[in-house]
C-alpha positions in Angstrom: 104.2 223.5 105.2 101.3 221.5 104.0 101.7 222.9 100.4 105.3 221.3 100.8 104.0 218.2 102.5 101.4 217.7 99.4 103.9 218.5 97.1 106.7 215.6 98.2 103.7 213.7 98.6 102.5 213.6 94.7 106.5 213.3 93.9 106.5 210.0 96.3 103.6 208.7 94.4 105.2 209.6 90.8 108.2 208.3 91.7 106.5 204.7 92.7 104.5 204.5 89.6 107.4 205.1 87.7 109.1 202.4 89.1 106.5 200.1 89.0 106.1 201.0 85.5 109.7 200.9 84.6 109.8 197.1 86.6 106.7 196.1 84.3 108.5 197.1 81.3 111.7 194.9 82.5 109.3 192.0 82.9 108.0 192.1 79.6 
């Protein structure tokens, strides 16, 4: 369960930065 838990968790977080990179690309 927590192995699970900490593994959605990092794919949340890669997920966000992607699109926060991917929307600072755009702006540019």
């Amino acid at each position: 369960m927590m192995r699970m838990e900490k593994v959605v968790g990092m794919g949340a977080v890669t997920i966000l930065a992607g699109t926060v990179v991917l929307k600072e690309k755009q702006m540019i």
